[in-house]
C-alpha positions in Angstrom: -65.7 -77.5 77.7 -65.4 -73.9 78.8 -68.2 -74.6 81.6 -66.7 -78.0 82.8 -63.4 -76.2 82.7 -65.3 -73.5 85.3 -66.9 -75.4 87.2 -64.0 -77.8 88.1 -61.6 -74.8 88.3 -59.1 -75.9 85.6 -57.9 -75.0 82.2 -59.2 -76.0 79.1 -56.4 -78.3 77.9 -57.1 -80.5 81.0 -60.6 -81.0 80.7 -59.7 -82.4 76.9 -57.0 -84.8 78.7 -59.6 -85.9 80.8 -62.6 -86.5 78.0 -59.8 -88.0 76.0 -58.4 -90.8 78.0 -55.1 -88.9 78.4 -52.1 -89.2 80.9 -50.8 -86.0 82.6 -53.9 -85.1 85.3 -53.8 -86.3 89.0 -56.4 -88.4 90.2 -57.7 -85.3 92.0 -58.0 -83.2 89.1 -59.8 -86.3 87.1 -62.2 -86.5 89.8 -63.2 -83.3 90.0 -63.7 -82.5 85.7 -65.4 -86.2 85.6 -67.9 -84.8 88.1 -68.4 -81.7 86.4 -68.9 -83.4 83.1 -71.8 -85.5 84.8 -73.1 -82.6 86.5 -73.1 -80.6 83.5 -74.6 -83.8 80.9 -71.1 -82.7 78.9 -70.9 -85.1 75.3 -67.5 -85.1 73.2 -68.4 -83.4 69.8 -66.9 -86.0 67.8 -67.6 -84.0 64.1 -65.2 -81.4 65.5 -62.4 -84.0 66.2 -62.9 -85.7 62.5 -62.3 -82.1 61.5 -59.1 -81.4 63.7 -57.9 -85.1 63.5 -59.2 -86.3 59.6 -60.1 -89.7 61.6 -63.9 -90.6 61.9 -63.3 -93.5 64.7 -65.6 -95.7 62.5 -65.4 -98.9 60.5 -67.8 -100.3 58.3 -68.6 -103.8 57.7 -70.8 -104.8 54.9 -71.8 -108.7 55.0 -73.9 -111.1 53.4 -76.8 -111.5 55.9 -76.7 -110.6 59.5 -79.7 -113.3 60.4 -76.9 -115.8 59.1 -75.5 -117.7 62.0 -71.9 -118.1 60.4 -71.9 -114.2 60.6 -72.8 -113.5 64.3 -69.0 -114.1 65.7 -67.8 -112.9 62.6 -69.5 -109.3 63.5 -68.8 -110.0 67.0 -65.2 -110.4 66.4 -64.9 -106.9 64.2 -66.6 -104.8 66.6 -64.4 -106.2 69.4 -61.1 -105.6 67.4 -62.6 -101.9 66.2 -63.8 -101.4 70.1 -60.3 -102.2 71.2 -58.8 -99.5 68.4 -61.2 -96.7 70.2 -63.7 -97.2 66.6 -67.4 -97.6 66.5 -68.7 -100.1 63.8 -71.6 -99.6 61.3 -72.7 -103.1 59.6 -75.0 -103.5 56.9 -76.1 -106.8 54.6 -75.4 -106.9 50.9 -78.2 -110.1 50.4 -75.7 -111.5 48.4 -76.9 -109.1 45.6 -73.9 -106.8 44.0 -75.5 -103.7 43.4 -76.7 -103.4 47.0 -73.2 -104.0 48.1 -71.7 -101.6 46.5 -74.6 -98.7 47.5 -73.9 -100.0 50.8 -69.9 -99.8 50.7 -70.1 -96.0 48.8 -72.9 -95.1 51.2 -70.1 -96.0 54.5 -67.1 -94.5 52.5 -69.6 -90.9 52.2 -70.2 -90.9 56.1 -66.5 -91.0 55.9 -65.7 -94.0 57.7 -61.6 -94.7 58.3 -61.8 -98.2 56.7 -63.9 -101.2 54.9 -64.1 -104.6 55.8 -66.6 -106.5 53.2 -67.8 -109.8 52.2 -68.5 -109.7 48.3 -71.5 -110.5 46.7 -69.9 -108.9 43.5 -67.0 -109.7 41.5 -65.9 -106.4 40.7 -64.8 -104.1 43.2 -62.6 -101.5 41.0 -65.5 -98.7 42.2 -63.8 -99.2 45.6 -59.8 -97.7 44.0 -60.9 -93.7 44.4 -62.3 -94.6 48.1 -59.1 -96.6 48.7 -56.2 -93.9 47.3 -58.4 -91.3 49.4 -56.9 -93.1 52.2 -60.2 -95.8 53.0 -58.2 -98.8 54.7 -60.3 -102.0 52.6 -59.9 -105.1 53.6 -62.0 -108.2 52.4 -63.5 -111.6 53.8 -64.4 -114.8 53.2 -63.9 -113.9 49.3 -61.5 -112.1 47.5 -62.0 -108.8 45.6 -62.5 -108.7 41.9 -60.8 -106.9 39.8 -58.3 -105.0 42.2 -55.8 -106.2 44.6 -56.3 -105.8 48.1 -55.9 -107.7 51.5 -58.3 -110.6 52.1 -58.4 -113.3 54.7 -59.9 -116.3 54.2 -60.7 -120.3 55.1 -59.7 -122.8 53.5 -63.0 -123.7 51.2 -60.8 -126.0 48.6 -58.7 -128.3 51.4 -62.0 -128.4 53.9 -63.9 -130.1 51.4 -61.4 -132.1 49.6 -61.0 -133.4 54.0 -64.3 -134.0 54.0 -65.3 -135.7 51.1 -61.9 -137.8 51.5 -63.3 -138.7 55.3 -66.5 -140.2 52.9 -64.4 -142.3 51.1 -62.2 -143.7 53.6 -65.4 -144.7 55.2 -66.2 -147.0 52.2 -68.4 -144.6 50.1 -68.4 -144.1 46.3 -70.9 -142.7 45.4 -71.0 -139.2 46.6 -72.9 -136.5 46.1 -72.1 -132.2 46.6 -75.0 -129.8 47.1 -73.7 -126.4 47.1 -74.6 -122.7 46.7 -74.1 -120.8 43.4 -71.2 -121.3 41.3 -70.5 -118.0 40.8 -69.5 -117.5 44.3 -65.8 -118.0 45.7 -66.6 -120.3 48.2 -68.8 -122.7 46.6 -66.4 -122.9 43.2 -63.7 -123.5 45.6 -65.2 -126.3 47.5 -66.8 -128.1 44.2 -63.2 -128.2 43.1 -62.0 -129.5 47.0 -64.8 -132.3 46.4 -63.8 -133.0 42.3 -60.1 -133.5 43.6 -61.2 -136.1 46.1 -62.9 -137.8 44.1 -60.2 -137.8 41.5 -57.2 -138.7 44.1 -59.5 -141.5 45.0 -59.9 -142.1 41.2 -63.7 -142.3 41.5 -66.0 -141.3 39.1 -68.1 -138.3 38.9 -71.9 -138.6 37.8 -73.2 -135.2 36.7 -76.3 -136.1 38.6 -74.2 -136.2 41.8 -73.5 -132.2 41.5 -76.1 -129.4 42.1 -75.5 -126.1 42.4 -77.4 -123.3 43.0 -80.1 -121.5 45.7 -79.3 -122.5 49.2 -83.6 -122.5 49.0 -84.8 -125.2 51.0 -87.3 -126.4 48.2 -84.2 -126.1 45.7 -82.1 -128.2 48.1 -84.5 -130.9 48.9 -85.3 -131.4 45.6 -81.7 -131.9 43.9 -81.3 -134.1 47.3 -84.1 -136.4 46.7 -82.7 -135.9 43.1 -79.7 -137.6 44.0 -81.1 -140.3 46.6 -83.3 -142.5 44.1 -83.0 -144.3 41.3 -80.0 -147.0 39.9 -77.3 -144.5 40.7 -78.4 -143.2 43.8 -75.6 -141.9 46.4 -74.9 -143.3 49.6 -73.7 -140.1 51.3 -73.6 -136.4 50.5 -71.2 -133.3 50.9 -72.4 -130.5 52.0 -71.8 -126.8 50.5 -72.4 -125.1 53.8 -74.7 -124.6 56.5 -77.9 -123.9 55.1 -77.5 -126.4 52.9 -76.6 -129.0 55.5 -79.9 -127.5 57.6 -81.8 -128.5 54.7 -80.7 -132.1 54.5 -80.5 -133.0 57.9 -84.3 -132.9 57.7 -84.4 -134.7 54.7 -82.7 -136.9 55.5 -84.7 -137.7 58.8 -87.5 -137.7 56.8 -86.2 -140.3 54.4 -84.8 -142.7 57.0 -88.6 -143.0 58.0 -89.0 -144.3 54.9 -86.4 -146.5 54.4 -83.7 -148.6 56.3 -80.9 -147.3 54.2 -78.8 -144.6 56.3 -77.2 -142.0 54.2 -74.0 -140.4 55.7 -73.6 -136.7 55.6 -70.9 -134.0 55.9 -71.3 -130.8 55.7 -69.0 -127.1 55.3 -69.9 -124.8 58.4 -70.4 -126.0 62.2 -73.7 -124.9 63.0 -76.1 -124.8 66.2 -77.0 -128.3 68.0 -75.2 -130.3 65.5 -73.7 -131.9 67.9 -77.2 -132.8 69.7 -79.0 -134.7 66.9 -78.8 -138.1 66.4 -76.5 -139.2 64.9 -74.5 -135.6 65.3 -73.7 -133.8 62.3 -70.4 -134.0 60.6 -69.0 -131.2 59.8 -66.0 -129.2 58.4 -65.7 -126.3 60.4 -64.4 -122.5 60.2 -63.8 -120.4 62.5 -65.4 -117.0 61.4 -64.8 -115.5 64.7 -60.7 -116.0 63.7 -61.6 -114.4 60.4 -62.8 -111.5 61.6 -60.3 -111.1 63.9 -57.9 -111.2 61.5 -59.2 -108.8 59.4 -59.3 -106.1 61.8 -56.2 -106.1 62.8 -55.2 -105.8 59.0 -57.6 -103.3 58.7 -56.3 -101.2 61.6 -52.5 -102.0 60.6 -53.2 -100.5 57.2 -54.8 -97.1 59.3 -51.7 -97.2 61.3 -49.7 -96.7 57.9 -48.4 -99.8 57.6 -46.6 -100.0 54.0 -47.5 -103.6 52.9 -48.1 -105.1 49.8 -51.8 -106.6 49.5 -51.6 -110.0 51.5 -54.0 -113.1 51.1 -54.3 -114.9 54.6 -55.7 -118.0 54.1 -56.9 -119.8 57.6 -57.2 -123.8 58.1 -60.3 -125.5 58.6 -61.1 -128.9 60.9 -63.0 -131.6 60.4 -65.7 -132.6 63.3 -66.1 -136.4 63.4 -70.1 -136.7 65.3 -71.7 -139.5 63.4 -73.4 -139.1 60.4 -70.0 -138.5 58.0 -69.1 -142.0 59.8 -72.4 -144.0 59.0 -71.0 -146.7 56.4 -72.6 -147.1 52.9 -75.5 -149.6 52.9 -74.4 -153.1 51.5 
């Protein structure tokens, strides 16, 4: 700073209103400190403002997968948000497995970054309470935190597939089937109990053979899907835990309608890529993960403004997307 301050004849205090974004220096003066700075290859040194200011101008996000499309705007959204704050932000994925979660939320809390935004893949988070009274803004997403309370924001899993499933039955269907992810995770409980209430409002029964839970694999998924589409109690339409899932039965599906004449209607939780291409388009209950991260930022960087709230839980609604196979009726 000393050189740029030479070389564009000023004092030191300007040069630092300059490199950070300031008021109080004439355009002239700006000018002539921005062209030394490139002249000189000058570079903040940000370690020595996290020890003058306490503030690391980093957030960290710690998701499920980052190759999973319902993700992408959900990322895109935080960085935006964090960008817009002045922050950088440092992601990682958890692979749904707890213990790497929480090595990846400790290992973001030691670089000292000002807050936490995470998706759980665990149900206990009370290894997060010292990072959180040190002052480590946490907020979570698309599940809530076990074991503590703390901010979280997220859809609607339990209306969006009672919707769905109730779209199924209007359309004349009985016998429905759900195919979700493993119980143990928020979402998927929350939308097997969405489908078990339509069902009940509609005062249909429930076959156990109708419900399968577990690995969004696609081998698992076909499997309990061709499970559930033969013999004397076979389904005429299925609900759809989320995308993956729905990926998976689109194709069989397809694959099954070569085979036979008898259309089976699907509806599935998560928009997704081209759904709206195929023939018949893809029915779907959609989120808006974008409006999810969104949302959590900007609790995120109310809580590192010192905003004194009590943890919330911001729930946002989901819609359904009528394209065609949620509307194909059951087979006489």
């Amino acid at each position: 700073m000393k050189d740029v301050a030479a070389r564009a004849g000023v004092g030191l205090k300007t040069v630092s209103r300059v490199v950070n974004g300031e008021a109080g220096v004439t355009p002239d003066t700006e000018r002539r400190v921005q062209e030394a700075i490139d002249a000189l290859g000058f570079r903040r040194n940000d370690s020595a403002r996290v020890l003058r200011k306490g503030r690391t101008a980093t957030v960290g996000l710690v998701l499920e997968d980052l190759a999973d499309p319902f993700y992408g705007p959900l990322n895109r959204a935080v960085e935006e948000v964090a960008r817009a704050h002045g922050a950088l932000l440092i992601n990682g994925s958890s692979a749904e497995d707890p213990d790497r979660e929480r090595e990846l939320a400790l290992a973001l809390c030691a670089r000292r970054v000002d807050g936490l935004i995470v998706i759980p893949a665990g149900d206990d988070h009370r290894y997060l309470e010292p990072e959180m009274r040190a002052g480590v803004a946490t907020v979570f997403v698309d599940r809530p935190a076990g074991r503590i309370d703390a901010d979280v924001v997220l859809s609607d899993s339990f209306g969006g597939a009672r919707d769905g499933v109730a779209h199924l039955i209007a359309g004349g269907h009985r016998r429905i089937g759900f195919i979700g992810d493993h119980p143990r995770i928020h979402t998927s409980a929350e939308r097997l109990r969405g489908y078990r209430a339509a069902m009940a409002d509609a005062g249909l029964p429930m076959a156990e053979s109708w419900v399968s839970l577990g690995s969004t694999a696609p081998e698992r998924v076909a499997a309990a899907a061709r499970s559930m589409l033969a013999g004397p109690e076979a389904v005429s339409a299925v609900f759809a835990g989320n995308n993956r899932v729905t990926v998976t039965l689109v194709r069989v599906l397809a694959d099954r309608e070569r085979e036979s004449d008898r259309p089976v209607a699907l509806v599935g939780f998560d928009d997704f890529e081209l759904a709206d291409l195929l023939r018949p388009g893809v029915t779907v209950v959609a989120q808006d993960p974008a409006a999810l991260g969104r949302v959590a930022t900007d609790r995120l960087f109310q809580r590192l403004a010192g905003a004194d709230l009590p943890p919330s839980r911001i729930e946002l609604p989901t819609r359904l997307i009528a394209r065609g196979s949620g509307e194909l009726p059951p087979t006489p």
